[in-house]
N, C-alpha and C positions, 0 to 999 in steps of 0.2 A: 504494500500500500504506500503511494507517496503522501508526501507532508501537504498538500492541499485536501489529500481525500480525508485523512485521518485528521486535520484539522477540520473540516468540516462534518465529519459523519461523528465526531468527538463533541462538535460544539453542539449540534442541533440534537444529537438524541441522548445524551450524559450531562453534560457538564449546561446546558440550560435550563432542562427540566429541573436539576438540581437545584438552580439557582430561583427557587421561589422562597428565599428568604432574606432575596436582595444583595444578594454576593454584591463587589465589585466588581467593575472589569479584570482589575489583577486579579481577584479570585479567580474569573472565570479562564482567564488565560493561563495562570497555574493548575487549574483544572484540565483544561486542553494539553499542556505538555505534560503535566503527568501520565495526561491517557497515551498519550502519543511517543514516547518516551523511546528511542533510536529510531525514532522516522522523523520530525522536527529537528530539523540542521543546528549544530552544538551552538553557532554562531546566530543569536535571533534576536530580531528584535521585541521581541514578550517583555513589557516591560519599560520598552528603552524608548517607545513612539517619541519623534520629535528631538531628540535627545543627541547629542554630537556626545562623545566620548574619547579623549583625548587617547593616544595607542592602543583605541579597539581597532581589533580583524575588520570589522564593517561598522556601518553606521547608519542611523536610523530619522536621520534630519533633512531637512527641508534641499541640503545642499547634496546629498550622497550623490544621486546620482548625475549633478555636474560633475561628482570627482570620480564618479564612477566605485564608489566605495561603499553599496548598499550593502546590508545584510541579504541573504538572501531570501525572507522570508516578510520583506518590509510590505509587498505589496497583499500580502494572507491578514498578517498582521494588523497594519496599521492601514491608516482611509488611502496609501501609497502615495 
């Protein structure tokens, strides 16, 4: 299974139903890679939307992909 099917068949049938107690986003996205856990790429942005991080592998800001420096999972992720 790749990491869009497994983030999506993770988010709509587990990890939302679950969340009828009002999770957060981060809950629910920690929900999602736990379910998902060596099919979601090590380097992700879960977490990081928005967010430049100085000597990370990728990045998850507004500017990645001018520099070509996305994570690769920015567009599953985050509104890309």
């Amino acid at each position: 299974m790749d990491a869009a099917v497994c983030w999506n068949k993770s988010f709509d049938q587990k990890c939302l139903p679950d969340n009828q107690a009002g999770k957060t986003l981060s809950a629910l996205i920690k929900c999602v890679q736990s379910s998902c856990a060596g099919v979601l790429p090590v380097q992700s942005c879960a977490g990081k939307c928005g967010q430049y991080t100085k000597d990370a592998a990728c990045q998850c800001d507004s500017k990645c992909k001018q520099y070509n420096d996305c994570c690769p999972d920015i567009n599953l992720v985050c509104d890309g």
